[in-house]
C-alpha positions in Angstrom: 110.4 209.4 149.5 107.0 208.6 148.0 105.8 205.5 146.9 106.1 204.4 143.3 102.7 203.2 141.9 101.9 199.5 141.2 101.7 198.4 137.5 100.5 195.1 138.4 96.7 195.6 138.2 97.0 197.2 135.1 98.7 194.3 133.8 96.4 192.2 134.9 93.6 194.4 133.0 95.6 193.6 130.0 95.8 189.9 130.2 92.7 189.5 131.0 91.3 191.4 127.9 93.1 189.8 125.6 92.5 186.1 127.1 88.4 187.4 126.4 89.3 188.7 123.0 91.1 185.6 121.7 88.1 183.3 123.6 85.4 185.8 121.7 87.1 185.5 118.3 87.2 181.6 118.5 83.7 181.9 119.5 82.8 183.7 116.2 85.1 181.5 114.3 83.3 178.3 115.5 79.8 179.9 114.8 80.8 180.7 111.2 82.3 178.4 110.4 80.9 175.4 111.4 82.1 171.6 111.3 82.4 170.2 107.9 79.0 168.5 107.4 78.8 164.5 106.4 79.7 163.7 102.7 76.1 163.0 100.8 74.5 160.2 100.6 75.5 157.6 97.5 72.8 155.2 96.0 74.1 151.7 97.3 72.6 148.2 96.0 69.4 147.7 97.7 68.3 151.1 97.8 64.4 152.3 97.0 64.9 155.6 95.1 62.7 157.8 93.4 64.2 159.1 90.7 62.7 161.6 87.5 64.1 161.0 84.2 64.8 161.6 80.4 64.7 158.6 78.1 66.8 158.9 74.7 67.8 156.9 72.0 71.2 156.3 71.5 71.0 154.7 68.6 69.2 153.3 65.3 67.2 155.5 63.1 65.3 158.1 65.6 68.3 158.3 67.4 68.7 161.2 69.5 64.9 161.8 71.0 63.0 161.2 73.5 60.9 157.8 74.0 59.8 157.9 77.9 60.1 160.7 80.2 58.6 161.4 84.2 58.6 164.9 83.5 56.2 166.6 81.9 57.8 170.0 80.9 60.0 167.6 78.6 56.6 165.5 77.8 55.2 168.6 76.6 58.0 170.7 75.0 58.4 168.9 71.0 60.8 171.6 70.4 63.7 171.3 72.5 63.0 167.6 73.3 61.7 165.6 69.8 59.9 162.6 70.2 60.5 159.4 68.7 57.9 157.0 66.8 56.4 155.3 69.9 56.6 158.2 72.3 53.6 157.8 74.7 51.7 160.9 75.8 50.4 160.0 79.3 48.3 163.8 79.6 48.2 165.9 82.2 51.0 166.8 85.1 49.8 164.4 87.4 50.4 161.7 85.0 54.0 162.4 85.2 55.5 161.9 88.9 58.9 160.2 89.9 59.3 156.9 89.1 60.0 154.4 91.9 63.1 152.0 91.6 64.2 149.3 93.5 68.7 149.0 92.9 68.7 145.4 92.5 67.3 142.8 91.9 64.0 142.2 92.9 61.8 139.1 93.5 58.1 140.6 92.4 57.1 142.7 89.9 56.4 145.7 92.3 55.7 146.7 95.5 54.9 149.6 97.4 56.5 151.8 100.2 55.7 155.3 101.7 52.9 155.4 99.0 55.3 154.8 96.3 54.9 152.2 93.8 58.4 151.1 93.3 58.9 148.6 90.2 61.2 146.2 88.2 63.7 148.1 85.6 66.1 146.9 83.3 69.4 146.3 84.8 71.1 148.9 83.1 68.9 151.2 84.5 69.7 150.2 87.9 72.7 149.6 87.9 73.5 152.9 86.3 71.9 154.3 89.9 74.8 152.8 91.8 77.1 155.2 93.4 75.7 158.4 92.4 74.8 161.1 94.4 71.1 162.3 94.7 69.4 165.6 93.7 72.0 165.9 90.5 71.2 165.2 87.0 73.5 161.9 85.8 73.6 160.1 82.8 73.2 156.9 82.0 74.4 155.1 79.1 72.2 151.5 78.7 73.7 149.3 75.9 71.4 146.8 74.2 72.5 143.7 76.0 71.2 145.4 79.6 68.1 146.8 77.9 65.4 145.5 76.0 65.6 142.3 74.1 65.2 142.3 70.4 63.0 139.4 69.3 62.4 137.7 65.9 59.0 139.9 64.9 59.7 140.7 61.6 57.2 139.9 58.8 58.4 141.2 55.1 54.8 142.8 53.0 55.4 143.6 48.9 55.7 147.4 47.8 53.1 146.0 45.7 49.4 144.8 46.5 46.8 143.0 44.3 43.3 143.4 45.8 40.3 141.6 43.5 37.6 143.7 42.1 34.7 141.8 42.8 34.3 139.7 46.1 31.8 137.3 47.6 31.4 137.1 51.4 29.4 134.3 53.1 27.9 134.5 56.0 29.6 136.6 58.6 32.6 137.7 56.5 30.9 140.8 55.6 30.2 141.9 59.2 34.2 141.5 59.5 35.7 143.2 56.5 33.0 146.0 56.8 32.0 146.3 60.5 28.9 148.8 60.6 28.0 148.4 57.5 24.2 147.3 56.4 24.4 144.8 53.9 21.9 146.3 50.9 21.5 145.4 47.4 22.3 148.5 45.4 24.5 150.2 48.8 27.6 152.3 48.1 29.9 153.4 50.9 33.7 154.2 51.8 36.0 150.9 51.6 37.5 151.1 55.7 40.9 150.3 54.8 41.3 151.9 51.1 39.1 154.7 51.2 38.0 153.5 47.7 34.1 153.8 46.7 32.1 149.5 47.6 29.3 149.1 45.9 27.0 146.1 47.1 26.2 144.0 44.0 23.8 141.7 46.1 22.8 140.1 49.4 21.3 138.2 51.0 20.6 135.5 54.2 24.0 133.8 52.8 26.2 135.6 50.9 27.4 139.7 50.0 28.6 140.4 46.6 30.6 143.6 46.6 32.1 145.2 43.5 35.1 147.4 44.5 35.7 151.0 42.4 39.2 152.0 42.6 40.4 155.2 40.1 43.4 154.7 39.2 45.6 158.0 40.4 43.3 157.2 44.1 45.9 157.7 46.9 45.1 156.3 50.2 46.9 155.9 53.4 46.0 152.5 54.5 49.1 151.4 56.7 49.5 155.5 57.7 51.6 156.0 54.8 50.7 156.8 50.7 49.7 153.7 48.7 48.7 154.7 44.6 46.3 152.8 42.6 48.4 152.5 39.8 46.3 150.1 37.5 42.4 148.6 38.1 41.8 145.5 35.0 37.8 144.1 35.2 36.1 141.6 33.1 32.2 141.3 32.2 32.6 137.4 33.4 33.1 139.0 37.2 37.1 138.9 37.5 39.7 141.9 37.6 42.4 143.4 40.1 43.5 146.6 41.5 46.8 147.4 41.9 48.5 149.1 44.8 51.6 150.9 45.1 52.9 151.6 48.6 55.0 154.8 47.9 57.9 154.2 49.8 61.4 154.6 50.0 65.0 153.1 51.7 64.8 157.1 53.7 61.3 155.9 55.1 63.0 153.0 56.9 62.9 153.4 60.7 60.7 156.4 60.4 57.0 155.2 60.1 55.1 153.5 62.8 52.0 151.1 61.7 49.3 149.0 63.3 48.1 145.6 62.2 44.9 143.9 64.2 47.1 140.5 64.0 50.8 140.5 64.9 53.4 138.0 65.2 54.3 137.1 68.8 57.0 139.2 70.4 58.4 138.1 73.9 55.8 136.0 74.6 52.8 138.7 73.8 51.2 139.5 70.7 52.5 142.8 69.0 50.1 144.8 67.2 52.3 148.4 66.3 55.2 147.8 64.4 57.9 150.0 62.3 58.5 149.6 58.5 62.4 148.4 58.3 64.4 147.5 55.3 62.0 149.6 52.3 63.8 146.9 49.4 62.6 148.6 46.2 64.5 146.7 44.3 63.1 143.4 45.3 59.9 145.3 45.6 59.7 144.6 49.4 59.3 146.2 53.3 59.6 144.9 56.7 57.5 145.1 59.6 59.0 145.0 62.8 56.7 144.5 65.9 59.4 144.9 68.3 59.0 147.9 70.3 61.2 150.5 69.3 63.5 150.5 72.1 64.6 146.9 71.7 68.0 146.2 70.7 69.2 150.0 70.9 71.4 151.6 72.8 69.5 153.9 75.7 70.7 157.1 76.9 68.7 158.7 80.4 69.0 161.8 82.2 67.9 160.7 85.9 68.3 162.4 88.7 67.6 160.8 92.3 64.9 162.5 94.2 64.8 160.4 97.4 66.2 157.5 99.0 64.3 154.9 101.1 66.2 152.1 103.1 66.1 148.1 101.9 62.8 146.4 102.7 62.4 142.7 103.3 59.4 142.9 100.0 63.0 142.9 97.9 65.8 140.6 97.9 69.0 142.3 96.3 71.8 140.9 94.1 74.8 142.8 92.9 
């Protein structure tokens, strides 16, 4: 009787194959699809970040555009992003780069680190930063008390003004009121301020005597808004006033910026801009208010984390 043939090496063959199969297939398993990678990186207290970011009113009158940006697509692009009154354009793209930000408190106005210049922000700002995650556009909502202070800088100007006819000016008044100009018996030129026609009555070492020649009907924009002589009275004896009629009206309030050479002082520095508040035309009145415009408002910013740098000993941090 022949032998019977042996099916153990065949069976063999078969474990063995599918011992490499299963070993390949985990294999191709592990390479695609590899270990679940670290959760990201959340901004912490004491961070230094870079960040780029879109600065909007939340409130008051120009509420809803753009005061301050680092970018300068937004900077540049009045269509999609409106500006508001005291909107700063900085000019070209390398003007506008990330902003660094210390998260915390900090105990110098700035400092710098891996050739950033990282500064002091206010604390809504910062703290706002806290816990998010970088490289994705966040918003944060500042209300006024973590924002900018809003000082007493107000000074209240009548709708309407009274300027004299004739004037006398002694010695170097004349240089002030009318910088540039020659003083010349007989001279006419363009009043700086009104745009009326001066006419220089006489002068000499000590004293300029200037007639001025409103019409009434004359429009000028002294403050950057209309103003209407509305009646000019003149005597022989040397006396008379023009009057001036700032055109304005309660929809004008929040929505003119001026300038004035001589402020009130605002935070401890002298403000020159200011924005016409509170147009009273019954009491025949307007404010000026020197604070900037972001002061007491609520602040709305679109930031987005760029980089983060670790704690350095140039900051001290405070939750």
């Amino acid at each position: 009787m022949a032998n019977e043939p042996s099916y153990w090496p065949l069976v063999i063959l078969i474990v063995v194959v599918v011992v490499g199969a299963g070993t390949g297939a985990g294999y191709l398993y592990y390479k695609n699809h590899p270990a679940a990678s670290s959760p990201p990186r959340l901004v912490q207290i004491g961070d230094n970040a870079t960040v780029t970011y879109i600065g909007i009113l939340g409130s008051g009158p120009e509420q809803g555009k753009v005061f301050d940006t680092s970018v300068y697509q937004v900077a540049t692009n009045n269509a999609t992003w409106p500006k508001a009154l005291q909107f700063g354009f900085r000019g070209g793209p390398s003007s506008y780069t990330e902003l660094g930000v210390h998260v915390g408190h900090i105990n110098q106005a700035n400092y710098t680190l891996n050739n950033y210049s990282f500064v002091q922000v206010v604390p809504g700002f910062w703290q706002g930063l806290v816990g998010i995650q970088t490289n994705v556009t966040h918003t944060v909502v500042v209300p006024p008390a973590l924002g900018y202070a809003h000082y007493a800088c107000s000074v209240v100007q009548p709708l309407e003004i009274k300027v004299p006819v004739f004037a006398t000016y002694l010695g170097t008044q004349f240089q002030k009121v009318y910088p540039g100009i020659l003083a010349t018996t007989g001279a006419t030129f363009a009043d700086p301020h009104y745009g009326w026609t001066v006419q220089i009555l006489s002068a000499n070492s000590t004293s300029v005597s200037v007639q001025n020649l409103a019409q009434v009907g004359q429009v000028s924009h002294p403050n950057g808004w209309p103003a209407m002589v509305t009646n000019v009275t003149s005597t022989p004896n040397g006396s008379g006033q023009i009057t001036v009629e700032n055109e304005l009206s309660s929809a004008d309030a929040g929505h003119i910026q001026g300038t004035s050479s001589t402020g009130p002082t605002c935070g401890g520095q002298a403000a020159t801009r200011y924005i016409l508040t509170d147009v009273n035309v019954t009491a025949g009145t307007y404010t000026e208010d020197f604070n900037q415009e972001v002061a007491g408002q609520t602040l709305i910013f679109l930031v987005k984390v760029v980089d983060l740098f670790p704690p350095t000993v140039a900051a001290t941090t405070a939750a």
